[in-house]
C-alpha positions in Angstrom: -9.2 13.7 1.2 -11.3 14.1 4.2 -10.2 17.2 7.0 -7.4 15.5 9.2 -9.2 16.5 12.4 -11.7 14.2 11.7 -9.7 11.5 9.8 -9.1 8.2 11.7 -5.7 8.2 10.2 -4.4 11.6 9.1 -0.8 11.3 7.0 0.4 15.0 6.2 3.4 16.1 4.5 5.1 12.8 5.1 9.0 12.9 4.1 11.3 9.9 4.9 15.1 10.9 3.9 18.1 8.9 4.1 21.7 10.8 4.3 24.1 8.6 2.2 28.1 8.7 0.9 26.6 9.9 -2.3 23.8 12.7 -0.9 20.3 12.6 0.5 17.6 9.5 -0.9 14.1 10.7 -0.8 12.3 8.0 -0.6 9.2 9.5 0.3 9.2 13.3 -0.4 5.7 15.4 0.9 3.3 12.6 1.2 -0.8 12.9 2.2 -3.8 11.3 2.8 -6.6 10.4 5.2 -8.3 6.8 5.9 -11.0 6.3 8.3 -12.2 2.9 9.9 -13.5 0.2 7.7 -12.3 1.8 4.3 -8.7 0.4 2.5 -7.0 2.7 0.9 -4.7 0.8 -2.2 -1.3 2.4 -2.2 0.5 1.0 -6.0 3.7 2.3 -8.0 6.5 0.5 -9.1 8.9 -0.4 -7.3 10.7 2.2 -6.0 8.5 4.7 -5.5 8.3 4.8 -1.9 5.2 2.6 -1.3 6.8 0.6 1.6 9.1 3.3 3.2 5.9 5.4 3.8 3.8 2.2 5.5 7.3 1.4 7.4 7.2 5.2 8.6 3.3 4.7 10.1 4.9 1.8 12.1 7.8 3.5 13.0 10.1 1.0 11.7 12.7 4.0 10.8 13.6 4.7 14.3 16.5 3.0 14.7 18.3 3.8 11.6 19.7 6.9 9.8 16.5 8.2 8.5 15.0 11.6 8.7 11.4 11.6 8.9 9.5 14.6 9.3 5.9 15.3 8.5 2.2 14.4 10.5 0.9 10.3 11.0 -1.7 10.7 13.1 -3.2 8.1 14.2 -7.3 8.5 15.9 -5.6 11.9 17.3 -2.3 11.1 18.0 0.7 12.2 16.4 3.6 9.2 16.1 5.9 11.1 15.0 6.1 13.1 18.4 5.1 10.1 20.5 8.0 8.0 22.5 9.9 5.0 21.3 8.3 2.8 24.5 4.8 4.5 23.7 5.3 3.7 20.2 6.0 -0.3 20.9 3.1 -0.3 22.7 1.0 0.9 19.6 2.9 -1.4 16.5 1.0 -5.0 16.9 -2.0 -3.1 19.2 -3.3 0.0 17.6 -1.8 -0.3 14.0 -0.3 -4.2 12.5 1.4 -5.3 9.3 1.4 -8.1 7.2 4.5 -8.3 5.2 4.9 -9.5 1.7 7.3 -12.4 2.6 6.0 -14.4 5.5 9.0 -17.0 5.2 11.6 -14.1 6.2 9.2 -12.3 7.9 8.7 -15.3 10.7 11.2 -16.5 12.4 12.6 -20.0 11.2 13.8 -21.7 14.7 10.5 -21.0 16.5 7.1 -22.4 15.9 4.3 -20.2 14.2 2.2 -20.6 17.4 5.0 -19.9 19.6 5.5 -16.7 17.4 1.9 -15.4 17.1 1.1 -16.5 21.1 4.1 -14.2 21.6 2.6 -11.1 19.5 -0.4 -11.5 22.0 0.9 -11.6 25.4 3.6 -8.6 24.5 0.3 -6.5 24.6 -1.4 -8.6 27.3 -1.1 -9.7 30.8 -2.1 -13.5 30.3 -0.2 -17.1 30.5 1.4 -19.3 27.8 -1.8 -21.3 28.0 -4.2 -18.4 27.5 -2.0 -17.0 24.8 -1.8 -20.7 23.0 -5.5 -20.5 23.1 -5.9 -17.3 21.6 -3.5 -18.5 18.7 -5.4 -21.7 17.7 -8.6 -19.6 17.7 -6.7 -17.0 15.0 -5.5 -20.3 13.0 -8.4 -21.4 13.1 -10.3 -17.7 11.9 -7.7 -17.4 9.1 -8.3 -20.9 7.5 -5.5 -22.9 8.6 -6.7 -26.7 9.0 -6.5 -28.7 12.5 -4.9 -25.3 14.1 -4.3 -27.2 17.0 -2.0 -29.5 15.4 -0.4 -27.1 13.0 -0.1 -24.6 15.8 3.2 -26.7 16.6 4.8 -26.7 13.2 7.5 -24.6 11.8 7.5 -22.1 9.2 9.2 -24.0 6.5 6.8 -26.9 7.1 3.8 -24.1 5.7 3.0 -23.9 2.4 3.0 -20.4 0.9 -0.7 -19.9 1.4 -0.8 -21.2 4.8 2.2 -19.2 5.6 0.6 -15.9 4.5 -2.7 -16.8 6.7 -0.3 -17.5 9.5 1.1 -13.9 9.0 -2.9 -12.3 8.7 -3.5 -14.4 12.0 -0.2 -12.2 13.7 -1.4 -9.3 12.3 -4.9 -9.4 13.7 -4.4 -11.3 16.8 -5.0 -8.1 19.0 -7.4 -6.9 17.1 -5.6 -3.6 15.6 -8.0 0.1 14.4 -5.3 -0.4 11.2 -3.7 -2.9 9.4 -0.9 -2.3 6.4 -0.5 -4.9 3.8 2.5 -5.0 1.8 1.9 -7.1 -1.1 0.4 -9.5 0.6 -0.5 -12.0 -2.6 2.8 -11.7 -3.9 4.8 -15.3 -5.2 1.0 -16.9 -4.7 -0.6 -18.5 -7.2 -4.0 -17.2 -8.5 -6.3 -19.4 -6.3 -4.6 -19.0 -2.9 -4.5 -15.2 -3.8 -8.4 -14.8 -4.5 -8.2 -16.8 -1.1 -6.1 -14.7 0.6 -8.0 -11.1 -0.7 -11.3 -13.1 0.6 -9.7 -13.7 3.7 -8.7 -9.7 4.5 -11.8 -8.1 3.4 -14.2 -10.7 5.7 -11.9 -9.8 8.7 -12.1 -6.5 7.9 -16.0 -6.4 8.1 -15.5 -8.7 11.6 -13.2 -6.2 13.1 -13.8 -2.7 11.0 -9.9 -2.1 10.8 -8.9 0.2 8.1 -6.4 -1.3 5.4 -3.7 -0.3 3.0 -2.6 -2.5 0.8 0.2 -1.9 -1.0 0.6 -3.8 -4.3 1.8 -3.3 -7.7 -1.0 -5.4 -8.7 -4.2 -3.0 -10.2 -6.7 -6.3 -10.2 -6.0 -6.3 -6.0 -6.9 -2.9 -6.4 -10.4 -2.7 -8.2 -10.9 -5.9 -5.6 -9.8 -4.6 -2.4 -9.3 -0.3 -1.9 -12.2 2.1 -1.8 -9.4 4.8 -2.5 -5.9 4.6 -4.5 -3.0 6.7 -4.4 -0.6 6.1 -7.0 3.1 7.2 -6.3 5.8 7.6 -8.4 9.1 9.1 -7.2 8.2 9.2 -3.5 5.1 11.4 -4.2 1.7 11.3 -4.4 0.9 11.5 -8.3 -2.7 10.8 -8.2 -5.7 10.2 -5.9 -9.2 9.2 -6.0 -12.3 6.8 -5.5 -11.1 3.5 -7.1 -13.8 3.0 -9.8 -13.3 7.0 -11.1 -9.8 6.3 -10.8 -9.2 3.1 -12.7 -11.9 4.1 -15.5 -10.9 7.8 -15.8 -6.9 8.3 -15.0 -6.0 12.0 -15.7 -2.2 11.5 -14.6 -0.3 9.7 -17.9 2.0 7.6 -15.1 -1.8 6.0 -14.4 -2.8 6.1 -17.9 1.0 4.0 -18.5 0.4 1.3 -15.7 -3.4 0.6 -16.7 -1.8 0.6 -20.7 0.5 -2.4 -19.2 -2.0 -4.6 -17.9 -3.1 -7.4 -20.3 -6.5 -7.8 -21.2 -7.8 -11.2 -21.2 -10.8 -10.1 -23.0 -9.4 -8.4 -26.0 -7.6 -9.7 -28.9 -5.0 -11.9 -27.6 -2.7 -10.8 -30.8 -2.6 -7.2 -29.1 0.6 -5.8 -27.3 1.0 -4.3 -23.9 1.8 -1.1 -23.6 4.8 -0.5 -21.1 6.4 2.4 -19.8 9.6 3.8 -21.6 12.7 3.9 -19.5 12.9 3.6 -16.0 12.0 5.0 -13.0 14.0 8.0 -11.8 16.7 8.1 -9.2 15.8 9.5 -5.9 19.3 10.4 -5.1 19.2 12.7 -7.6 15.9 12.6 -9.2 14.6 14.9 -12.6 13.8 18.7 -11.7 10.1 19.5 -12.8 7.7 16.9 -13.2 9.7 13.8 -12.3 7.7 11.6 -14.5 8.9 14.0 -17.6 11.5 11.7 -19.2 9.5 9.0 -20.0 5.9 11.3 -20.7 5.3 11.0 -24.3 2.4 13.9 -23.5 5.1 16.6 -22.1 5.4 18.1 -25.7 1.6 19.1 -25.0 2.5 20.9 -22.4 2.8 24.4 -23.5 6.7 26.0 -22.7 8.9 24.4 -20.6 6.7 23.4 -17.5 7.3 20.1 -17.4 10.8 20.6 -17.6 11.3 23.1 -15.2 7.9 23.1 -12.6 6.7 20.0 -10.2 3.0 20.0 -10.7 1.0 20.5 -7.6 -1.2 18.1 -6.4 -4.7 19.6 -7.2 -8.7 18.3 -8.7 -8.9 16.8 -11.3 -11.5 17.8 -14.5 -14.0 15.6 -13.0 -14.0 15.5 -9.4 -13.2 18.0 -6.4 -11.7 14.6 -4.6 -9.9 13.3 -7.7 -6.8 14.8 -7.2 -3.5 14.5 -9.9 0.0 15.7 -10.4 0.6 16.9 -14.1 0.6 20.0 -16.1 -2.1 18.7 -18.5 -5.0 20.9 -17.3 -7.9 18.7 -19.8 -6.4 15.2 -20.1 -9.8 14.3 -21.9 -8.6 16.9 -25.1 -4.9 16.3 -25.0 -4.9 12.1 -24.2 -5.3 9.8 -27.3 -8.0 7.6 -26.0 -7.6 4.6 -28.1 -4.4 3.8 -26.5 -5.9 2.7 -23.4 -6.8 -0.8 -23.6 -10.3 -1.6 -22.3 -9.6 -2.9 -19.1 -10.3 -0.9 -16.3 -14.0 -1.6 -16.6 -13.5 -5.0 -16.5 -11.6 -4.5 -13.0 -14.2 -2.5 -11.6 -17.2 -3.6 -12.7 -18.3 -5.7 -9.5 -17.6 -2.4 -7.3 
């Protein structure tokens, strides 16, 4: 992680709570890192590990509802945490955008998608329906989306998927935003329109030098897309690093488990997956020590009860000073069982 004074976007300590009937949900519990300008940070973890909950708190979708957020997000300086609720709609669609993972609910279904993304344009500028019409064909257009200045008149529901998703990039980047969030943003697409869509972000990217997280369960997105991954698990950070020494070196065995659970199309198509035992934990009342401990099958490496009893801190790894992991193990090359892990990380990153 780089110093936060200097990071475009700083996130520090990050904690998103929700007070329930049944006692406190923490969704996101002491979350950090930096991103600057240009760079895409991949955020994965199963679901339920608080992957959306912390991008919702950057937008400061959490105002209006019973959450407790506490922490740092600053943003080229600014804290928005601290910053007003007027100040902060000013910022969400400008500064900082989001595409979400399900464009059909995420658009609304009795207005047109030019009406919609003409209207995300003149909210943060003082120009006329035509003007803002204009601006929308020409994003259309940019995103991929044939004849834009026919389509710009249809509905949602008369999109296909793909379209629908490029009509949701288009919103996103229609006012040019320093960072854009993208939750799973190739989910329910087949493989060709996701390729497509992955294409689509990372040239727009170069055109306007936003930085990006993407947030994805998917580890092929990944090695494609992120210079940097976190992985979470239980609302906290678990492991951090460059994406190629992450995905080819895990030291964290909640990484080690979801690179096990990836096929490889390259190997012998007789072999099993590896999947995770159990489930993940509750974050109403989640496991004390290292959450991940009931479904490690390395905690009985760990010498005494640490596991059991301790939450690892978040420090470097064996091989880098900015590879950084949760876990007790000190020397995961000694204690891990390397044949285990299929042989496909290098086969995800080996066009970075």
């Amino acid at each position: 992680m780089t110093s936060p004074a200097t990071s475009f976007l700083s996130v520090r300590d990050l904690k998103v709570h929700f007070p329930t009937v049944d006692g406190i949900v923490k969704a996101t519990d002491g979350l950090s890192f930096d991103l600057e300008k240009g760079e895409t940070l991949g955020i994965v973890g199963e679901s339920g590990s608080g992957k959306s909950v912390s991008s919702s708190a950057i937008l400061g979708l959490h105002r209006r509802t019973n959450a407790r957020v506490s922490g740092e997000i600053l943003l080229d300086g600014v804290d928005l945490l601290k910053i007003s609720d007027e100040d902060m709609r000013r910022k969400r669609g400008k500064d900082v955008a989001m595409i979400f993972q399900d464009p059909l609910s995420a658009m609304h279904p009795y207005y047109t998608v030019g009406n919609q993304i003409a209207e995300a344009y003149r909210v943060h500028h003082d120009v006329g329906k035509k003007a803002a019409r204009a601006r929308a064909i020409e994003m259309l257009d940019r995103v991929g989306i044939p004849q834009p200045d026919r389509r710009i008149d249809d509905y949602p529901h008369q999109f296909s998927g793909g379209m629908r998703q490029r009509a949701m990039i288009a919103m996103g980047l229609i006012n040019n935003p320093s960072l854009l969030i993208a939750d799973e943003p190739t989910t329910a697409l087949d493989v060709t329109v996701q390729a497509q869509i992955l294409d689509l972000l990372q040239d727009l990217q170069r055109e306007f030098q936003s930085a990006v997280i993407i947030i994805t369960h998917d580890l092929g997105v990944v090695a494609e897309m992120a210079d940097d991954v976190l992985v979470m698990y239980a609302g906290r950070c678990v492991e951090y690093g460059v994406t190629k020494e992450l995905l080819t070196h895990p030291e964290m065995p909640y990484t080690w488990g979801l690179l096990s659970s990836v096929p490889d199309v390259t190997g012998d198509t007789s072999g099993k997956l590896l999947p995770i035992p159990g489930n993940p934990p509750s974050l109403l009342n989640p496991p004390s020590g290292c959450p991940f401990h009931p479904r490690c099958q390395y905690k009985d490496k760990v010498p005494g009860d640490l596991c059991f009893t301790t939450l690892p801190d978040l420090l470097p790894g064996q091989r880098s000073q900015v590879h950084l992991k949760r876990c007790h193990i000190t020397d995961p090359d000694v204690v891990f069982e390397k044949e285990v892990l299929p042989e496909i990380a290098p086969d995800l990153v080996e066009e970075r």
